[in-house]
N, C-alpha and C positions, 0 to 999 in steps of 0.2 A: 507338511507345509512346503518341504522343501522339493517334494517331487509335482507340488502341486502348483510351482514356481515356474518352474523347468519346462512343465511339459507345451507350453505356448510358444515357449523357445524350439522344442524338437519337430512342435508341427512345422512352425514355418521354415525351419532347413529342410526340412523333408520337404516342403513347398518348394524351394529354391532348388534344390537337388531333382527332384522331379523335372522342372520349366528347364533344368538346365542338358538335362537327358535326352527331352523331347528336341532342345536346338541341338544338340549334338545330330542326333536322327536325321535332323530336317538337313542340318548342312552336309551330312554325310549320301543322302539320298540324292539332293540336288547335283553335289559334284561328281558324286557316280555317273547321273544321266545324262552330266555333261560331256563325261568321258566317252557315254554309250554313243551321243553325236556324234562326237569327234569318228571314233570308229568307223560309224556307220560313211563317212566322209569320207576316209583314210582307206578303207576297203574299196569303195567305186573307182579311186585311183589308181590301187594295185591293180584290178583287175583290167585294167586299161592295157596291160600287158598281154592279151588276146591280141589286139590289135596289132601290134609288134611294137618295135624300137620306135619307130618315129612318132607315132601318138601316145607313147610311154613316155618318153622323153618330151613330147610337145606338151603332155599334162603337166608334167614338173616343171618346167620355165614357164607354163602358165601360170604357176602359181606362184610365183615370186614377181610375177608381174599386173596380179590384180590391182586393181584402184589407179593404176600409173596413166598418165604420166601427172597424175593431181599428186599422187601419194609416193613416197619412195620405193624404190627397188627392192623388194621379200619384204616389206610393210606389213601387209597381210598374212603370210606365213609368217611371222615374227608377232604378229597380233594374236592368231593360232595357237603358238608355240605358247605365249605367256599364260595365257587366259588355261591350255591344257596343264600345264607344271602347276599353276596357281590350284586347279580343280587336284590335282596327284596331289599336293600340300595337305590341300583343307582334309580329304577323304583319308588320309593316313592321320593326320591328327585326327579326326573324330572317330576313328576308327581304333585308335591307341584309348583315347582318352575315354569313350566305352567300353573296351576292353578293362582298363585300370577300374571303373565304377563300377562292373560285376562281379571283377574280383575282391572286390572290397568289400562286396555286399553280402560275397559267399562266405560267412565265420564257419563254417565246416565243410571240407572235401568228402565230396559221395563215394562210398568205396563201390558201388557199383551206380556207373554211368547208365542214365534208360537212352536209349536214341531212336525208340520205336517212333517217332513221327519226327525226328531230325533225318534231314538226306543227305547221301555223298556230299553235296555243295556247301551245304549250311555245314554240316562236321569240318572242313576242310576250307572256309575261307580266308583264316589269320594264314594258315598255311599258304596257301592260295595267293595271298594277295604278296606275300613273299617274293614269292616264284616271280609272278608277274610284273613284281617291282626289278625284279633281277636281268627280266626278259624287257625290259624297254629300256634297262643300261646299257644291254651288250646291243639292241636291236638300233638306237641313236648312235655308237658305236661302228656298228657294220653298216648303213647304212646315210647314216646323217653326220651326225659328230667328225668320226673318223675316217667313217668310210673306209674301212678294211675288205679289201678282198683275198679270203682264205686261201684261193688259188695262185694268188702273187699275181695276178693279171691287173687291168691297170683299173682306175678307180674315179676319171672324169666322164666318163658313159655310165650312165643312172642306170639304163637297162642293162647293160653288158655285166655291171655290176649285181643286179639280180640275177642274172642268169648262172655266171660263176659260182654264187652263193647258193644258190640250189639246187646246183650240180652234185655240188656236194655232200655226200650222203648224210653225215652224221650232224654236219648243220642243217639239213632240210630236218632229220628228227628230231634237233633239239628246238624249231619252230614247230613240228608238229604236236610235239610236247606241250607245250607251252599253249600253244591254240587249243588244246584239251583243257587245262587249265583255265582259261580264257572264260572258257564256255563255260565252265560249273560255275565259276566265281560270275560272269553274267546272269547264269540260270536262276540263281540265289537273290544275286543283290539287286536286279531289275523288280523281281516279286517284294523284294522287301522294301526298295524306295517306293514303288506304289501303291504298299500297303501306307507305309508311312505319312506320301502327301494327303490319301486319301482317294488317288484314281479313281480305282475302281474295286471291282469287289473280288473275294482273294481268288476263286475260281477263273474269273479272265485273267488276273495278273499273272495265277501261273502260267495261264497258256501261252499270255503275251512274252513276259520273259523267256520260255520254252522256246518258243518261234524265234526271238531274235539271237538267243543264244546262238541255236543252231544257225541264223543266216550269218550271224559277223566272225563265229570261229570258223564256219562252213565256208563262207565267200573268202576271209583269208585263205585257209588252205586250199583253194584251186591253185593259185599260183606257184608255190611251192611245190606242188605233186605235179602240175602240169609242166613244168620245168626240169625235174629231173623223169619224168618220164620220155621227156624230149618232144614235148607237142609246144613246150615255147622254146625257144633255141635263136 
């Protein structure tokens, strides 16, 4: 009688547990692809660095100067900024808080792991998403926040400041590092927020995420290699 009490109780956590998995998903997807914007934004700027100093520099005062003279001075960059840290919030909590429900779910460890249809990316995202948390502390740091430049040269020229920075060798490989990283942890979580909303079907989505991996870790690292190879200077 007693288990025949219960068990209407266990469907419906199991019901609530479920609906509450699927939101995690959904807002873990959404602010991924938020991020993947941002990127894809944030990369067309750097590479503004082609051009040289003056239209490097004239994109970044332009951006602190959208919407003006209606709107105040880095309004928009500061609406940018929020809206990005908001998307890094929610994606690390849902990302935690899925992490904690599988573990919970697993009451025995496999002593042997299968990863025959897991890849490099999927194995290595908690890792992954680490690193990348690690690489946009030091990266707002050397470039935003503190603006450190490694060579002790001066730090109110936005370009001059790039260039110092990846002159330097072992800072240009701890972004290129990082941009490796980038990429798996895009290759992975692109396919998987589109499985998730529904997109599309999982054979485009790999592709798609494939593709853009490759342009947004790829289009960041022109400028860093193009810089210490001395073709931006």
């Amino acid at each position: 009688m007693s288990s025949q009490r219960t068990a209407p109780n266990a469907l419906i956590t199991s019901a609530r547990g479920s609906r509450t998995t699927i939101f995690l998903k959904i807002l873990m997807a959404v602010s991924g692809l938020t991020g993947v914007g941002f990127l894809l934004f944030h990369m067309y700027g750097n590479l503004k660095a082609f051009g040289g100093e003056h239209k490097f520099n004239h994109y970044a005062e332009w951006l602190r100067e959208v919407g003006g003279p209606v709107l105040p001075h880095t309004s928009f960059l500061w609406a940018v900024r929020i809206t990005l840290i908001l998307a890094v919030i929610i994606h690390i909590y849902a990302a935690f808080s899925l992490w904690k429900r599988a573990h919970r779910a697993r009451s025995t460890q496999y002593v042997v792991r299968r990863y025959a249809k897991a890849t490099v990316a999927s194995r290595t995202m908690r890792w992954g998403g680490i690193t990348l948390l690690l690489y946009i502390v030091w990266h707002l740091i050397n470039f935003t926040v503190g603006r450190v430049n490694v060579t002790g040269g001066p730090t109110d020229n936005r370009y001059q400041l790039m260039v110092d920075s990846f002159s330097t060798w072992w800072l240009t490989l701890i972004y290129l590092l990082a941009l490796a990283a980038l990429g798996a942890h895009l290759h992975h979580g692109i396919w998987s927020s589109a499985q998730t909303l529904g997109l599309t079907n999982s054979a485009k989505a790999k592709q798609t995420a494939l593709a853009t991996a490759i342009l947004i870790s790829g289009g960041f690292a022109l400028v860093p290699v193009a810089v210490f190879l001395g073709i931006i200077a």
